[in-house]
N, C-alpha and C positions, 0 to 999 in steps of 0.2 A: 369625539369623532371629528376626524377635517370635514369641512364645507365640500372639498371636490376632491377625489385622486383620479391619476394617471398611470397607466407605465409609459416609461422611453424608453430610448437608447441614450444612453449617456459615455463617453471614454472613460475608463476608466480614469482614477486620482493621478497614477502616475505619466496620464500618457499627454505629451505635450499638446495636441488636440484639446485634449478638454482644459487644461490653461490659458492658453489662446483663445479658445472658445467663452470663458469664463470674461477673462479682458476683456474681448470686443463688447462685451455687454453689460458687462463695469459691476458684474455679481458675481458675487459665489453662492448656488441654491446651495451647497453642501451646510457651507456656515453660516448663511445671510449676510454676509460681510460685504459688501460696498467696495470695488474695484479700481483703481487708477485703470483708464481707458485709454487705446492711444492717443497721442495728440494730435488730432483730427477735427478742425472746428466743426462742429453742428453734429457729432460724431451722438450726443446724450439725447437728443432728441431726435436722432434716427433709429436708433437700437432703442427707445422708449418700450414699445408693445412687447417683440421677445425680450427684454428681460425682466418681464412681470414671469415670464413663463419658466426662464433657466433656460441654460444651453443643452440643446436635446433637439433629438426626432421622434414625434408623434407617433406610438403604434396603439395603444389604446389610450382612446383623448381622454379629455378631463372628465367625470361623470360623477354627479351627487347619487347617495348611495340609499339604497333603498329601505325603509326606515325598520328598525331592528338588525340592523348587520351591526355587527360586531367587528372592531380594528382586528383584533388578534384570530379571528377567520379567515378575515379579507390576508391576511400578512401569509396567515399557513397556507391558503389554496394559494398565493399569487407564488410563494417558494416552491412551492409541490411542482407549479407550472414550468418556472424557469427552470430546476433540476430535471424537469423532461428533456427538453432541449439542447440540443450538442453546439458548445461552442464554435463560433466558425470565421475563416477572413472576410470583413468585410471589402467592399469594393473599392479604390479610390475615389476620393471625393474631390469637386473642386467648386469655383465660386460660380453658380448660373443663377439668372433670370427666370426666376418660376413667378409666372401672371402678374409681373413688375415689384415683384420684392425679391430680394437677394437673398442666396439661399448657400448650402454645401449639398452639393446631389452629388450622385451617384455616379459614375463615369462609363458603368457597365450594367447590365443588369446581373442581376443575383437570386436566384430560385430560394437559399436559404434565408438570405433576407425578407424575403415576402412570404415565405412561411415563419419565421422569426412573427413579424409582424402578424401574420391571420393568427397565428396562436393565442397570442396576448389578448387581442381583441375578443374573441371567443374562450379564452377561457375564465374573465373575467366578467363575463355580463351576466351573469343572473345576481350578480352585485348592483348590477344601474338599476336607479328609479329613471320611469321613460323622464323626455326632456319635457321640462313645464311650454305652454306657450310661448313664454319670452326667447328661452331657448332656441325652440323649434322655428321661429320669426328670424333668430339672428342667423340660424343656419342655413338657410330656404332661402338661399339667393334666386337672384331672378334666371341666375346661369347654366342650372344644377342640369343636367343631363337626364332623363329617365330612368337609368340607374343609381341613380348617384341620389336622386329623388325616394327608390326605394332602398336605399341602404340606410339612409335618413328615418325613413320609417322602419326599419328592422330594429339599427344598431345606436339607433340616435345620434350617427353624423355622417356626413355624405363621402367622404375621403376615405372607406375601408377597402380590404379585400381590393378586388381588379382595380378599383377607385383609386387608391390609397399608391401616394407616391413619397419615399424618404425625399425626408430634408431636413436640416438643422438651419434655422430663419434664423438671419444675420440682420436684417432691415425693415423698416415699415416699406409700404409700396413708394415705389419712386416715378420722376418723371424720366423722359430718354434721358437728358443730359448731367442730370442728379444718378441715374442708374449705373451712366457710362464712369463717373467718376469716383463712388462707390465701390462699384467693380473691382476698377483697378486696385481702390483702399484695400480693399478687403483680398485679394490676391496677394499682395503684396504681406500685409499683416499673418497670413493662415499658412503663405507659404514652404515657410519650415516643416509647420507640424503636418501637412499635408504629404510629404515628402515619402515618408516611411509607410509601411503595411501594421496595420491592427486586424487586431480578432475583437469580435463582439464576446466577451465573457459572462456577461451581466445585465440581469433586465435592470432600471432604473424605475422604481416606486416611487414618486413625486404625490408632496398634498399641498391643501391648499387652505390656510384654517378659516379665510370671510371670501366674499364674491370679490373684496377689491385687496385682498392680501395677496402679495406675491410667492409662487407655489416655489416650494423646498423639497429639498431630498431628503426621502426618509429613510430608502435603505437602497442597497444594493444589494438582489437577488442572485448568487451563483448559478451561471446553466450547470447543467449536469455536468461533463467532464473537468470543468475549470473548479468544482465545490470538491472535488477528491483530495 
């Protein structure tokens, strides 16, 4: 069994998003293969943090699993999940400033997106062991909002549901003048594959085999119309 899984969103293999995505972060979670990055100095230790993780948006975080689950369970309910689910177009993304790390967000809001998102979360949690101490200490910022405080204690992370905002994290947090230049990198890098319209087809099952192992992709779940 992995030490942690997750679901994302991930682009699909063919869609230049997720190559681009891949490069900036000098990984492939699909194969663990090690990426030429662009040539950007200081470029590997700014993308340090996201690509421990892969290129992806967060809908249910990382969560160590509660003790007797079984892989080949966790695998059937989390496909059962995503074959409910109707594929759908995602939003335009582009490069913003979320709370000084660089991110791809959303350009609109999207009702099917945050129902995308509350489903995963919800349909996999009687899989999570709550968060140990160290956890719940790393989560338990001093900033967390009253809600955000009890989603923490529900679903063991404060970023769900109303909380919960897409992003696919491009950079560790920056300062103004590191953010402004940045920016621009990463604008300029994303902008092709940013161009065109996607549909979300597929949940992304990410694991994670030790606490300091970088998480890989395990499978790609079909939503329901895109598995026909």
């Amino acid at each position: 069994m992995p030490f942690r899984v997750a679901l994302y969103y991930a682009p699909e293999p063919e869609d230049e998003l997720w190559q681009a995505g891949c490069a900036w972060l000098g990984r492939d979670p699909a194969t663990g293969q090690d990426l030429v990055q662009p040539r950007l100095p200081g470029i590997g230790e700014v993308t340090a943090p996201p690509r421990q993780y892969g290129f992806h948006a967060t809908l249910k975080p990382p969560m160590r699993l509660v003790p007797g689950a079984g892989w080949a369970a966790l695998e059937a309910v989390a496909r059962t999940l995503a074959a409910s689910l109707a594929p759908f177009e995602l939003p335009r993304l582009a490069v913003a400033d979320l709370d000084g790390f660089l991110a791809l967000c959303p350009t609109a809001p999207s009702p099917p997106l945050r129902a995308f998102a509350d489903a995963a979360v919800a349909g996999l949690d009687h899989f999570r062991a709550p968060p140990d101490e160290a956890e719940l200490a790393r989560r338990q910022r001093a900033d967390l909002t009253a809600q955000q405080s009890q989603m923490l204690a529900r679903w063991g992370y404060p970023d769900v549901f109303d909380t919960w905002r897409f992003h696919m994290t491009l950079t560790h947090r920056l300062d103004g003048a590191e953010r402004r230049t940045w920016q621009a990198a990463a604008a300029a890098h994303f902008a092709p594959a940013l161009a065109g319209r996607r549909r979300v087809e597929s949940l992304a099952l990410f694991t994670q085999a030790s606490a300091a192992a970088p998480f890989r992709l395990a499978a790609r779940l079909r939503l329901g119309a895109a598995a026909a």
